[in-house]
MARLODO-180323 format. One record per residue (C-alpha): x, y, z; residue number from 1. Coordinates in Angstrom, 1 decimal. Each point is the difference from the previous one (the first is absolute). Example, Ala and Ser with C-alpha at 12.3 -4.5 7.8 and 13.67 -1.06 7.14 Angstrom:
BEGIN
<node px="12.3" py="-4.5" pz="7.8" num="1"/>
<node px="1.4" py="3.4" pz="-0.7" num="2"/>
end
This chain:
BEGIN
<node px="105.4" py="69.0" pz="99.2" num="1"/>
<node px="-0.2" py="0.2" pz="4.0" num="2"/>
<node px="-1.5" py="2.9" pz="1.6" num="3"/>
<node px="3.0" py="0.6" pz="2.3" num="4"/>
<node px="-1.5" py="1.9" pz="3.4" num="5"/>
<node px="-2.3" py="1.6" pz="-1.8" num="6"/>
<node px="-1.8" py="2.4" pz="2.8" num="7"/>
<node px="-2.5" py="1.9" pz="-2.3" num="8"/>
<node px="-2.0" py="-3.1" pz="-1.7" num="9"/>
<node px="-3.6" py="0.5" pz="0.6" num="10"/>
<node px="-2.5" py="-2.0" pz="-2.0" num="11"/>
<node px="-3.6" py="0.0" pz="1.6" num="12"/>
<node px="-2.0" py="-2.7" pz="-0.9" num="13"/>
<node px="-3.2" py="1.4" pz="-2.4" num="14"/>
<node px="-3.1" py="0.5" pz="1.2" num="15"/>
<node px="-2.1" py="-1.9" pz="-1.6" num="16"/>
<node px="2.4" py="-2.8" pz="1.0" num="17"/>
<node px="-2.8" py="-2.3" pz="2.4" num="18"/>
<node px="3.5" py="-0.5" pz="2.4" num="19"/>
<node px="0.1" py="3.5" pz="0.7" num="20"/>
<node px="-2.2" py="0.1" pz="2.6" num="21"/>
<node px="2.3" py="-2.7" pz="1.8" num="22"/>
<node px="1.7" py="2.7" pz="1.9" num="23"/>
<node px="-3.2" py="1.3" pz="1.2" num="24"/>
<node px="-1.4" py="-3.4" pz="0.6" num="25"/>
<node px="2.3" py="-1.1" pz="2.3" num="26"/>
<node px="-0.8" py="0.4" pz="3.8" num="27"/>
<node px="3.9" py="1.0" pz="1.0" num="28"/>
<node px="0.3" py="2.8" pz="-3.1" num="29"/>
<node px="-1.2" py="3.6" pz="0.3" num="30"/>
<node px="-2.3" py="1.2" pz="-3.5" num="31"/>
<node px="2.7" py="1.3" pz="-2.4" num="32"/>
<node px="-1.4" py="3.5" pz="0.1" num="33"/>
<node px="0.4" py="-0.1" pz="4.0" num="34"/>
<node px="2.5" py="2.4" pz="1.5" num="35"/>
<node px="3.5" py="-1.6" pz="0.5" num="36"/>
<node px="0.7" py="0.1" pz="3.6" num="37"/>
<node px="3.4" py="1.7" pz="1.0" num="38"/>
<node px="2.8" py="-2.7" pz="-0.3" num="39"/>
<node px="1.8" py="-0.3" pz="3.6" num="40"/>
<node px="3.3" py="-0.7" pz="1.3" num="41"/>
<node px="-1.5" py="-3.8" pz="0.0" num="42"/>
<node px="-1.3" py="-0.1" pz="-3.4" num="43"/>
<node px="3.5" py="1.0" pz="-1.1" num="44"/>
<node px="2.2" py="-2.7" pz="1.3" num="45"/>
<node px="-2.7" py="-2.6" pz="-0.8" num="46"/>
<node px="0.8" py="1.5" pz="-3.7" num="47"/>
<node px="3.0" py="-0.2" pz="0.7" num="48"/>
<node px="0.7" py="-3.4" pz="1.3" num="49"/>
<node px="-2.2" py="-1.4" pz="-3.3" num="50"/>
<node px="2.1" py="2.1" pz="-2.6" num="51"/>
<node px="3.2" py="-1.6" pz="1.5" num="52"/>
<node px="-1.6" py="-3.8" pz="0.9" num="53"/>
<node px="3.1" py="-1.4" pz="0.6" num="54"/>
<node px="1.8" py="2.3" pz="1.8" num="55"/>
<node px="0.8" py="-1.6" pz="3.7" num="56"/>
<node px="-2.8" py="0.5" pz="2.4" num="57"/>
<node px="-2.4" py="1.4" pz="-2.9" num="58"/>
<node px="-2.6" py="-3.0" pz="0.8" num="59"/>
<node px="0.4" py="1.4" pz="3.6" num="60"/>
<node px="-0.8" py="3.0" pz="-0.9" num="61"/>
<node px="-3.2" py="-0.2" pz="-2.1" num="62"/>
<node px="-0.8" py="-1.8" pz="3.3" num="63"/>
<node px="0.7" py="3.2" pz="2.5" num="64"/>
<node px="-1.2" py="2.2" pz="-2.6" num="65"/>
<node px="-3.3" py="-1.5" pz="-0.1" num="66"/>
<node px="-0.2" py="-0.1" pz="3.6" num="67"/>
<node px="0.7" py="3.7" pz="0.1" num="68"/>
<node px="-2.9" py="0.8" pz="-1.9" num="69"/>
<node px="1.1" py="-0.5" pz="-3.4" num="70"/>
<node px="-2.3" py="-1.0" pz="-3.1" num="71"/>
<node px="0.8" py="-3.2" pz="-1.5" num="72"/>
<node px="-2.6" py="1.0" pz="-2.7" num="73"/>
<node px="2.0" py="3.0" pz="-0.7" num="74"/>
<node px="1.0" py="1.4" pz="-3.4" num="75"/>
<node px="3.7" py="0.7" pz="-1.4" num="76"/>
<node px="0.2" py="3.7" pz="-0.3" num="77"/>
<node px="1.1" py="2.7" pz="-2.7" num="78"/>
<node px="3.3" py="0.2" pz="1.6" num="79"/>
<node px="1.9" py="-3.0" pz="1.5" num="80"/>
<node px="3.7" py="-1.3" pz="0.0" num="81"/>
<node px="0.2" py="-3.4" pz="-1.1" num="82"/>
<node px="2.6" py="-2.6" pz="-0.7" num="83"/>
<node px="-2.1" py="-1.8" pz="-3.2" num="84"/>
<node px="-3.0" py="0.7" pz="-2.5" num="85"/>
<node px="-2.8" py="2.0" pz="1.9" num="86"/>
<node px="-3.5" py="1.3" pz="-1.5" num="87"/>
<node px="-1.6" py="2.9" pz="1.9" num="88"/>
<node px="-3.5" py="-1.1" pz="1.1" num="89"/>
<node px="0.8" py="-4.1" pz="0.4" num="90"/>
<node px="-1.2" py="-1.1" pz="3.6" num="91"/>
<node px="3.0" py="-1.0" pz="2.5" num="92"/>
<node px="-1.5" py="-4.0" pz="-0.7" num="93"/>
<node px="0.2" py="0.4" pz="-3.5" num="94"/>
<node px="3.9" py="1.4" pz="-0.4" num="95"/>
<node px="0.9" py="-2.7" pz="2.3" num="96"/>
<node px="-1.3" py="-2.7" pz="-2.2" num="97"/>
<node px="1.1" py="1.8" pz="-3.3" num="98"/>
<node px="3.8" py="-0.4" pz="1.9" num="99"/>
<node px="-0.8" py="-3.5" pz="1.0" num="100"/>
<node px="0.5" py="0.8" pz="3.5" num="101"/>
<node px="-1.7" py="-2.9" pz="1.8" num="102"/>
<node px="0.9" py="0.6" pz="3.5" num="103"/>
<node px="-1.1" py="3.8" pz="-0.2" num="104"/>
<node px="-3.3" py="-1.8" pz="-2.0" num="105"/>
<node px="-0.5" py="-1.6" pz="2.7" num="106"/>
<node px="0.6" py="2.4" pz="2.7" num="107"/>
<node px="-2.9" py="2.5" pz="-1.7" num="108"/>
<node px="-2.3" py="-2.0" pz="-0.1" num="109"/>
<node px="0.2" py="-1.1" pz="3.4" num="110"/>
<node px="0.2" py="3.6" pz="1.1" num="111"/>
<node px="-3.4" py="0.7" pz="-2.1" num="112"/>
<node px="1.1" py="0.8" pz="-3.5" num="113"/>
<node px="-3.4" py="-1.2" pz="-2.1" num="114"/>
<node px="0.8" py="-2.4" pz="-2.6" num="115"/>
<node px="-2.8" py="1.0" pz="-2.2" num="116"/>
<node px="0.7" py="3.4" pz="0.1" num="117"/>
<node px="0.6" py="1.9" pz="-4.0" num="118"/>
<node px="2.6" py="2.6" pz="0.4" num="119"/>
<node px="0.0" py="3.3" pz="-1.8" num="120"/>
<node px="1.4" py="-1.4" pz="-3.2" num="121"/>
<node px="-2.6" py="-3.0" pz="-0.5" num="122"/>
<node px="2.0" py="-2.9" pz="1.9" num="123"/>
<node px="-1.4" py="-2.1" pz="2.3" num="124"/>
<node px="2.6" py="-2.2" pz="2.1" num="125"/>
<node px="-1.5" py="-3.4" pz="-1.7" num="126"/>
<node px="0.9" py="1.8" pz="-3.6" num="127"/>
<node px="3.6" py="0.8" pz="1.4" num="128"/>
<node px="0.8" py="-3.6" pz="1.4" num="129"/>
<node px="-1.2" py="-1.3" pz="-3.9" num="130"/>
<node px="3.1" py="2.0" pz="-0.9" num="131"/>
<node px="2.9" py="-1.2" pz="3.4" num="132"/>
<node px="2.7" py="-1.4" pz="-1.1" num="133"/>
<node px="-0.6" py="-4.2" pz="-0.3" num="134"/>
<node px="1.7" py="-0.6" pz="2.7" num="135"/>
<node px="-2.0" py="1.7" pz="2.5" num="136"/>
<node px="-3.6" py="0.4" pz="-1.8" num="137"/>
<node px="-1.1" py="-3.4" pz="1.4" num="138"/>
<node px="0.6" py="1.3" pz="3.8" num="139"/>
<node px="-1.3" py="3.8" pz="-0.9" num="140"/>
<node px="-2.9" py="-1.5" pz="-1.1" num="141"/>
<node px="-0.5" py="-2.4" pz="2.8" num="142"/>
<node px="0.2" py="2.8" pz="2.5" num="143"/>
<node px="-2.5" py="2.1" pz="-1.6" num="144"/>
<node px="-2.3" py="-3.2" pz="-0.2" num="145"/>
<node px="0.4" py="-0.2" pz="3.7" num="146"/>
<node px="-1.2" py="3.4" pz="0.7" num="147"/>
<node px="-3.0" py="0.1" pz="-2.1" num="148"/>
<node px="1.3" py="1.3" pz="-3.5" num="149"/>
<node px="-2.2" py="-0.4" pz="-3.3" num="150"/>
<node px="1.4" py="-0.8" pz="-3.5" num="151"/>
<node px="-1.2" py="3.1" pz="-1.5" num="152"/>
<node px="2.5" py="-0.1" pz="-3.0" num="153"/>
<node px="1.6" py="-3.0" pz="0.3" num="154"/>
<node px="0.5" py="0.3" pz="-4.1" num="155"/>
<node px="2.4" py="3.2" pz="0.4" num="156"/>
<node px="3.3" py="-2.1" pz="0.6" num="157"/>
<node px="-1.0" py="-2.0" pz="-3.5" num="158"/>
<node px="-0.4" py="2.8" pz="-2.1" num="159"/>
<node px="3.0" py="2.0" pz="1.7" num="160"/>
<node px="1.8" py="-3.2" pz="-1.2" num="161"/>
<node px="-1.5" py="-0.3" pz="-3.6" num="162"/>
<node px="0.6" py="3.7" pz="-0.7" num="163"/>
<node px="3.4" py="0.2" pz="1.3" num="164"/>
<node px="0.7" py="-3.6" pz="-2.3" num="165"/>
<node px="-1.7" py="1.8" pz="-2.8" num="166"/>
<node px="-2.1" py="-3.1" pz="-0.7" num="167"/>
<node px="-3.4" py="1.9" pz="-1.3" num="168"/>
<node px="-2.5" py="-2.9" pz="0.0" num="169"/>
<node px="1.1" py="-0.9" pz="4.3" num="170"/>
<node px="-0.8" py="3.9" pz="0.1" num="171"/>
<node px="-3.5" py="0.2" pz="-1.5" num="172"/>
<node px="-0.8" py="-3.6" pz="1.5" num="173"/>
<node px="1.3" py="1.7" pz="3.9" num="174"/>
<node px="-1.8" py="3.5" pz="-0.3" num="175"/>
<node px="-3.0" py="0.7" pz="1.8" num="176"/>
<node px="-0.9" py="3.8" pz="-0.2" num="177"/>
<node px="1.5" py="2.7" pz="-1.6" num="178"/>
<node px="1.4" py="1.5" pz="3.2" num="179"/>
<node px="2.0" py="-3.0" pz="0.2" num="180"/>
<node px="2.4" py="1.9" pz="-1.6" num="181"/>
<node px="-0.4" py="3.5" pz="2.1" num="182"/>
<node px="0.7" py="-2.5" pz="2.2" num="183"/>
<node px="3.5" py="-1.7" pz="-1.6" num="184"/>
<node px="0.4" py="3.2" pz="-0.7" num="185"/>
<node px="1.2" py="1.4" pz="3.7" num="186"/>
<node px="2.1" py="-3.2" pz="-0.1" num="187"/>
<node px="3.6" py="0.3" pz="0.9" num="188"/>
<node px="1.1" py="-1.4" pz="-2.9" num="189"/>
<node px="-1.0" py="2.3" pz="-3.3" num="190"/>
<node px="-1.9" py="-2.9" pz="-2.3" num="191"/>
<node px="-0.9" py="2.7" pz="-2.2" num="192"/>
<node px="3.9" py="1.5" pz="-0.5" num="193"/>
<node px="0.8" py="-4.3" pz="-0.1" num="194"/>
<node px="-1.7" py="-0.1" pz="-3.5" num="195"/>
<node px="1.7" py="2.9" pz="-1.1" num="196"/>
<node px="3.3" py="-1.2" pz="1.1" num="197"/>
<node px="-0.4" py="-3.4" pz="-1.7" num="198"/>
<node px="-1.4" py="1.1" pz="-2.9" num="199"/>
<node px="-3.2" py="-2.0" pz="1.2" num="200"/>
<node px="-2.4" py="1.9" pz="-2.6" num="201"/>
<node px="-2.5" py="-2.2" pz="-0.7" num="202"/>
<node px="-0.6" py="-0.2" pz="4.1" num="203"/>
<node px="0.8" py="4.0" pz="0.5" num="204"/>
<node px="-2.7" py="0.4" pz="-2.6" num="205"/>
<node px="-2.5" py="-2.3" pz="2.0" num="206"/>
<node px="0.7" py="1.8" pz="3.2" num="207"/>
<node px="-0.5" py="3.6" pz="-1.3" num="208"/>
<node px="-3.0" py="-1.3" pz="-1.9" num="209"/>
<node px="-1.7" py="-1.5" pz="3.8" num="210"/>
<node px="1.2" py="3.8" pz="1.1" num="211"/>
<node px="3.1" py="-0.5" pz="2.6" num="212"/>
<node px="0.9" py="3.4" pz="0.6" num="213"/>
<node px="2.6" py="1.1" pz="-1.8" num="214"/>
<node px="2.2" py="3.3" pz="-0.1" num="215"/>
<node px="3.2" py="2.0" pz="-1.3" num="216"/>
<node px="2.4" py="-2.1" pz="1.8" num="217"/>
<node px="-1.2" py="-2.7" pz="-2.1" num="218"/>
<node px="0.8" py="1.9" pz="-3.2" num="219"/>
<node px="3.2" py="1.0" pz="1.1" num="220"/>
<node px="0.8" py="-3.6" pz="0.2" num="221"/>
<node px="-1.5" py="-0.7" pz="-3.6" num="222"/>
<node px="2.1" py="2.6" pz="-1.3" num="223"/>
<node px="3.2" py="-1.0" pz="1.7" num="224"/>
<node px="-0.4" py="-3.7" pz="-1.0" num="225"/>
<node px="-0.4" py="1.8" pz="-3.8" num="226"/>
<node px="-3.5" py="-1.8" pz="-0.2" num="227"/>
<node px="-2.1" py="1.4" pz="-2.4" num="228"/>
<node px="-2.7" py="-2.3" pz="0.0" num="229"/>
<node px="-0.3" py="0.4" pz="4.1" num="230"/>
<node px="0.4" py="3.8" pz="-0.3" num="231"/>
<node px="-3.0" py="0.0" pz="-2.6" num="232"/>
<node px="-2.1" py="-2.1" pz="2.4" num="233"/>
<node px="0.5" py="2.1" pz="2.9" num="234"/>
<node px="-1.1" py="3.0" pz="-2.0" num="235"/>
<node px="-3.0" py="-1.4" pz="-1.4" num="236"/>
<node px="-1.1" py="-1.0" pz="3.6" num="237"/>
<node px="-0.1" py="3.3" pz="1.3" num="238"/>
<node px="3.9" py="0.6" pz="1.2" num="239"/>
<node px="0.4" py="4.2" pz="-0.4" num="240"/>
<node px="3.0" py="0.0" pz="-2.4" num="241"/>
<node px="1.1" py="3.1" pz="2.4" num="242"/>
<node px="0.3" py="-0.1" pz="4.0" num="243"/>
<node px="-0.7" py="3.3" pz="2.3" num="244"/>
<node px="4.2" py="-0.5" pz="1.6" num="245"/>
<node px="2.6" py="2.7" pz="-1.4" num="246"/>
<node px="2.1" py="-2.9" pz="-0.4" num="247"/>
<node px="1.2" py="-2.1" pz="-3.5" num="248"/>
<node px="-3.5" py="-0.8" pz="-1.9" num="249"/>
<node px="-0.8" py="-3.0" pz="-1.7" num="250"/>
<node px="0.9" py="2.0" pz="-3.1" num="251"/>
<node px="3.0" py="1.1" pz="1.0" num="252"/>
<node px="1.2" py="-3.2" pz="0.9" num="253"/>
<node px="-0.9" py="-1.6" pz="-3.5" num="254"/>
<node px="1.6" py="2.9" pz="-1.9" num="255"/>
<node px="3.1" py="-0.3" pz="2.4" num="256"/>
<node px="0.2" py="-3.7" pz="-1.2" num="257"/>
<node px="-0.2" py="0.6" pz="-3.9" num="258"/>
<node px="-3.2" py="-1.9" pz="0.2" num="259"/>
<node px="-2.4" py="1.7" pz="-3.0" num="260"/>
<node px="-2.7" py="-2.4" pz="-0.4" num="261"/>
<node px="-0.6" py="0.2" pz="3.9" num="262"/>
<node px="0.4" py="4.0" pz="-0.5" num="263"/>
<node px="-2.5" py="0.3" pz="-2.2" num="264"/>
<node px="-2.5" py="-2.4" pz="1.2" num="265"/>
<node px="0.4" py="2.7" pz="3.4" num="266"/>
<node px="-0.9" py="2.7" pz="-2.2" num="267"/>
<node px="-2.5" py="-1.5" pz="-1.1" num="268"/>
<node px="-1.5" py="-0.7" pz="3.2" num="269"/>
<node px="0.4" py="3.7" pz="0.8" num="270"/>
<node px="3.4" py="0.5" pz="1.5" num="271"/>
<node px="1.1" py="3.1" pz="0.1" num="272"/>
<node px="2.9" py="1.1" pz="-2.4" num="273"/>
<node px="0.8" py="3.5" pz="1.4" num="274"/>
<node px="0.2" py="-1.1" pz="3.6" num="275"/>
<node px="3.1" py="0.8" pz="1.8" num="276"/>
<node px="1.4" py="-2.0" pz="2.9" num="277"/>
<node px="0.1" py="1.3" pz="3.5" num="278"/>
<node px="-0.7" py="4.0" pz="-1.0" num="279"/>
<node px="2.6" py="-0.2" pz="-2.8" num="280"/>
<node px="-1.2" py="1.2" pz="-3.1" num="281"/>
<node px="2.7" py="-1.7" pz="-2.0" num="282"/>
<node px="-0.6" py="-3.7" pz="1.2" num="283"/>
<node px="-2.0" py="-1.0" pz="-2.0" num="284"/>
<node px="-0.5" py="-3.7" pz="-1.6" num="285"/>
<node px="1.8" py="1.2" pz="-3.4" num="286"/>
<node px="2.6" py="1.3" pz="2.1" num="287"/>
<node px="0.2" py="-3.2" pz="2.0" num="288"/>
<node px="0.4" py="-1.7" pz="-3.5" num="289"/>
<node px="2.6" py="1.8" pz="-1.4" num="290"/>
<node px="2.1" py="0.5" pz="3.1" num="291"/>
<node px="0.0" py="-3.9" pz="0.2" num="292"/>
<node px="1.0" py="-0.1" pz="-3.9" num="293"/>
<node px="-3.3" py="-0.7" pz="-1.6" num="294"/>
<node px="-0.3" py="2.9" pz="-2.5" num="295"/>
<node px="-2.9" py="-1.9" pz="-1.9" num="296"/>
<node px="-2.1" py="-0.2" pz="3.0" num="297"/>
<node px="0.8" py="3.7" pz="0.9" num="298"/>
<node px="-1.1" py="0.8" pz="-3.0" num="299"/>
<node px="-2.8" py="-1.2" pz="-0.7" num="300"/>
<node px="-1.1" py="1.5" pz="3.6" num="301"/>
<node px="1.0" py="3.3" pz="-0.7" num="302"/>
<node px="-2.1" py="0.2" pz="-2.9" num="303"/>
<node px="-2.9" py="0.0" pz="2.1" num="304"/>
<node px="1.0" py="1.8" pz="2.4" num="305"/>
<node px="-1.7" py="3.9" pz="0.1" num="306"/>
<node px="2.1" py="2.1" pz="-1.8" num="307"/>
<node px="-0.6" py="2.8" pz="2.2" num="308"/>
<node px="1.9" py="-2.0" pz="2.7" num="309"/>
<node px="2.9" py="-0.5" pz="-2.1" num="310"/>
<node px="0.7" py="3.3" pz="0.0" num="311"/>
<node px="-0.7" py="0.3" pz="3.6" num="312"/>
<node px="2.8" py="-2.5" pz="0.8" num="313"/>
<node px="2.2" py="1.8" pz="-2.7" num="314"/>
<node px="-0.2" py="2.9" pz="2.0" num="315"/>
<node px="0.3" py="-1.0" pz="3.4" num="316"/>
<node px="3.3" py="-2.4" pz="-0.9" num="317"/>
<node px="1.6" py="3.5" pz="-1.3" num="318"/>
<node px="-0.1" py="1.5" pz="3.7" num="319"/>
<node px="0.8" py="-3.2" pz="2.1" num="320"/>
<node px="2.9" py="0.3" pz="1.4" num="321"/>
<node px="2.8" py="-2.5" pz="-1.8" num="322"/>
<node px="1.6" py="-1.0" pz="3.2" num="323"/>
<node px="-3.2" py="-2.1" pz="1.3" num="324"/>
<node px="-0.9" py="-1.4" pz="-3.4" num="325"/>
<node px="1.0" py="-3.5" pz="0.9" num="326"/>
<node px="-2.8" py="1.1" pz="2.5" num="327"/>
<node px="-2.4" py="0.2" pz="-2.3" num="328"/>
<node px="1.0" py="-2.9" pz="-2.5" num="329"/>
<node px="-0.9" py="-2.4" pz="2.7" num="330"/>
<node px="-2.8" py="2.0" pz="1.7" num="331"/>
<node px="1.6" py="0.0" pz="3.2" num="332"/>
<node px="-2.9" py="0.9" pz="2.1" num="333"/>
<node px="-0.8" py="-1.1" pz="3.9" num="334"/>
<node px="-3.6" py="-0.7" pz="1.0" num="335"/>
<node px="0.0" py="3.6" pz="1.7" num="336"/>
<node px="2.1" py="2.2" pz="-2.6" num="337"/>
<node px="-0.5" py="0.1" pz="-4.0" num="338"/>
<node px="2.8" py="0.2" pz="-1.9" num="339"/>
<node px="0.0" py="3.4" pz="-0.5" num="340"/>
<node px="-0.5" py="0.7" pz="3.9" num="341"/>
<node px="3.6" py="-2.5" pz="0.0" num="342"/>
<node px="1.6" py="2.1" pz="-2.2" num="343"/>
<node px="-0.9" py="3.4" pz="1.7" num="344"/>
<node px="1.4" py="-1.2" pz="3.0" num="345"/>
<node px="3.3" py="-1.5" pz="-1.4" num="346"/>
<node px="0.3" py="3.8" pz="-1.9" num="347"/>
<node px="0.0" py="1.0" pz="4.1" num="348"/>
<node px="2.5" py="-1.7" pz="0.8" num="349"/>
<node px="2.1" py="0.3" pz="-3.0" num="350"/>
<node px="-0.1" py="3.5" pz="1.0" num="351"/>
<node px="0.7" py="-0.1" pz="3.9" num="352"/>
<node px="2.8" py="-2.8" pz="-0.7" num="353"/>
<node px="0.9" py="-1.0" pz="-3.4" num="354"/>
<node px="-1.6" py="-3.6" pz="-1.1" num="355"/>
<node px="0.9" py="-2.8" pz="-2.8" num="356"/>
<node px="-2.3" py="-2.4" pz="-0.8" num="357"/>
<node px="1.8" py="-3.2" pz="0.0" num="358"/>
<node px="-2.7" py="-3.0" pz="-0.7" num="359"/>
<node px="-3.8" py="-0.1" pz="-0.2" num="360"/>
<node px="-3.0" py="-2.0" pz="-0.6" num="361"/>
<node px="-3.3" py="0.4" pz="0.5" num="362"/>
<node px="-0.3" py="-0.5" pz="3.5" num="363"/>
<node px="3.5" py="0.4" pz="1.2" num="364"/>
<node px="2.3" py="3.0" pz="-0.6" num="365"/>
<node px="4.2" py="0.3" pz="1.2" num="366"/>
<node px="1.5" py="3.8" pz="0.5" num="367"/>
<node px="3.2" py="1.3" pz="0.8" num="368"/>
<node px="0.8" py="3.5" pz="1.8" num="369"/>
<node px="2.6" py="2.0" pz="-1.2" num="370"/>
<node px="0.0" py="1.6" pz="4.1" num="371"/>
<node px="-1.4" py="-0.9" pz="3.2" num="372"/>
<node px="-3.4" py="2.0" pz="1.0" num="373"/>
<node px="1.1" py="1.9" pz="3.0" num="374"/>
<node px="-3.6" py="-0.8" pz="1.9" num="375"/>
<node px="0.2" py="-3.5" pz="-0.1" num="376"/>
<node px="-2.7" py="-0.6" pz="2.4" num="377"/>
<node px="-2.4" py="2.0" pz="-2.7" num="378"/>
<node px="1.2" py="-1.8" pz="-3.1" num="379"/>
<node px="-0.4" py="-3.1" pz="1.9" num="380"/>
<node px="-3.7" py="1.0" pz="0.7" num="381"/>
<node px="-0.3" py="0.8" pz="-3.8" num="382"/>
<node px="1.3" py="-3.5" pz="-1.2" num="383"/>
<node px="-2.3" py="-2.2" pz="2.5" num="384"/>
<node px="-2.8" py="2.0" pz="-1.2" num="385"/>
<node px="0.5" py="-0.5" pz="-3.2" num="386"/>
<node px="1.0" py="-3.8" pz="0.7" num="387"/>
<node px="-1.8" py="-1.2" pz="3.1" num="388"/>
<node px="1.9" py="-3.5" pz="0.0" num="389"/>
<node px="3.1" py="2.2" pz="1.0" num="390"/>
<node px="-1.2" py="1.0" pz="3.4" num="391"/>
<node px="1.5" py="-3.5" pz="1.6" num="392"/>
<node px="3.2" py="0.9" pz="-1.5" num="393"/>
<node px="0.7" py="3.7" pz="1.0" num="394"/>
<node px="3.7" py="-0.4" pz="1.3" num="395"/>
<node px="0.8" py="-2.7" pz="-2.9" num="396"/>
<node px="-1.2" py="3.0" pz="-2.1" num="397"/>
<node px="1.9" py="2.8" pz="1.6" num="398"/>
<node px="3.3" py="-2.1" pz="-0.7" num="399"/>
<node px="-0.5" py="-0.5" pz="-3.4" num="400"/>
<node px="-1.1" py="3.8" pz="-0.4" num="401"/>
<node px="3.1" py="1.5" pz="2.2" num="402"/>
<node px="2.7" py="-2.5" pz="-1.3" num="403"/>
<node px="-0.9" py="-1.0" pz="-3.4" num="404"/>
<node px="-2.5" py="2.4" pz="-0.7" num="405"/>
<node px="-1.9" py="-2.9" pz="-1.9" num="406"/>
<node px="-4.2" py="-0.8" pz="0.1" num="407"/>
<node px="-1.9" py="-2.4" pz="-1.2" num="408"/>
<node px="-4.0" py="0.3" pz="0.8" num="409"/>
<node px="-2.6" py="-2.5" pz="-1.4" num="410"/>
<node px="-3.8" py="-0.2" pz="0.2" num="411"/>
<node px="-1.9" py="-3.5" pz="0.2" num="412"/>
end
């Protein structure tokens, strides 16, 4: 399981970790509670030039940016554009090794970039050569010899390796601390989901028990393989059987796959039967279940769901509007409108210009006019606010409205 440029990934080395003072014990590194200094046109195409290290004239223009004032001990930022696998918080020296960039390696550290110096996520640039590709690690290594670089962590590549090979004893032979794995953790390559995947239990049990941080996307991935025994392992190490989204829970998603043992061992945990999905009441897991065909699952969820709810849903299902139930069978909801908020507005228009719903999902939804709105400009305002993707499309979507009177709108 590869964390494919995954921007957000942010996991700070603990405290009582004796490296974590290596970031402020290194001459060329601010403290970690020191303010950030105002990124410049410089620091930008230095970020730039590394994100994209082979790119023509990117070792060039680490070179120019540095000149111009750059930081080659700079950090990658919340938001960035990149090509490849990025983690928010690794220095510039560190994402260059982690892409087994050797010239761009090279070209940081002669510019300055500090080979000793522990990003936001734990990693020193010693700890990311232990994990280069083989072909380059002996020449990463070399350079950051040459420059003055420790071998703080020079076990991280061999317990990357054992974990990812799910061979247990090369694991508890390789670790050192705990935070090791706060460490592996940030790693662009999910060791933790790898287990899970593999049905590597014995080793996914051995990593939850030395406390790699775990969460729901790791129980999602349990339930989806149909894994039982992962699923129950995840719970009893702290994973919340709900998440704080709108979106599909973990229960949900079980009930949705006819997957009762795994259903119940979620309500056990403390998932919640009466939730509804994205603001509809009638989403729930047991209708998830029986929408999907699995009227034991639904079943057995509905008898413990409240019964004052039932009723509730009863009621409300009696004034929905029949035209836009498909709407809410699939909870078609974007991440700005409930379904109910959808509906109201498709009751608009169904007024103003006659509509059929022609296909839907959850996330996607296809409508025909019966006439063309007179204010075109207006209902083209209406349909980009409603989907923002269509703004780069607005003639494309005139057509279709004024000759074929046809829309489809979708929602990532």
């Amino acid at each position: 399981m590869t964390r494919s440029n995954d921007k957000r990934v942010k996991q700070n080395i603990p405290e009582d970790d004796p490296r974590a003072d290596k970031r402020q014990g290194d001459p060329a590194a601010a403290p970690r509670d020191a303010p950030q200094a105002e990124r410049t046109a410089a620091d930008e195409r230095l970020l730039q030039a590394v994100l994209a290290p082979r790119r023509p004239g990117a070792i060039r223009q680490i070179a120019d940016a540095c000149a111009a004032g750059a930081d080659p001990n700079g950090l990658i930022p919340e938001a960035c554009d990149a090509p490849g696998p990025v983690r928010v918080g690794s220095t510039l020296l560190t994402q260059a090794i982690q892409d087994d960039a050797l010239r761009a390696v090279e070209q940081l550290l002669e510019q300055g970039a500090s080979p000793n110096l522990a990003d936001d996520n734990g990693w020193t640039p010693w700890m990311a050569s232990t994990l280069a590709a083989e072909s380059k690690r002996a020449r990463i290594q070399a350079l950051l010899l040459e420059h003055g670089a420790d071998r703080d962590g020079e076990h991280i590549g061999e317990l990357a390796r054992a974990i990812y090979a799910g061979d247990l004893d090369r694991a508890a032979a390789a670790i050192d601390l705990h935070s090791d794995l706060h460490i592996l953790a940030g790693y662009r390559v999910d060791l933790l989901g790898h287990q899970i995947l593999h049905a590597n239990l014995d080793m996914l049990e051995w990593l939850l028990e030395q406390g790699m941080p775990c969460d729901s996307a790791h129980l999602i991935s349990a339930i989806r393989s149909d894994d039982l025994q992962a699923v129950d392992q995840l719970l009893r190490h702290g994973v919340a059987p709900e998440q704080q989204s709108d979106n599909q829970t973990p229960l949900m998603l079980a009930a949705g796959m006819g997957a009762l043992a795994i259903v119940q061992r979620l309500v056990e945990a403390g998932a919640d039967v009466n939730r509804g999905m994205c603001g509809n009441i009638e989403w729930t897991a047991a209708f998830a279940a029986r929408s999907a065909g699995y009227p034991d699952v639904a079943d057995w969820l509905s008898l413990r769901m409240d019964t004052t709810l039932l009723e509730q849903q009863r009621r409300i299902m009696q004034t929905r509007n029949p035209k836009f139930r498909a709407l809410y069978q699939q909870a078609t909801a974007s991440e700005y409108r409930s379904t109910d908020e959808l509906v109201g507005l498709l009751e608009q228009w169904d007024q103003r210009y006659g509509i059929q719903v022609r296909d839907v999902s959850r996330q996607s939804l296809d409508l025909e006019l019966a006439t063309v709105p007179e204010d075109m400009d207006a209902f083209l305002a209406e349909l980009i606010d409603l989907c923002p993707d269509l703004v780069e499309s607005r003639a494309a979507l005139r057509k279709a409205v004024q000759k074929k009177r046809v829309l489809h709108l979708w929602w990532d």
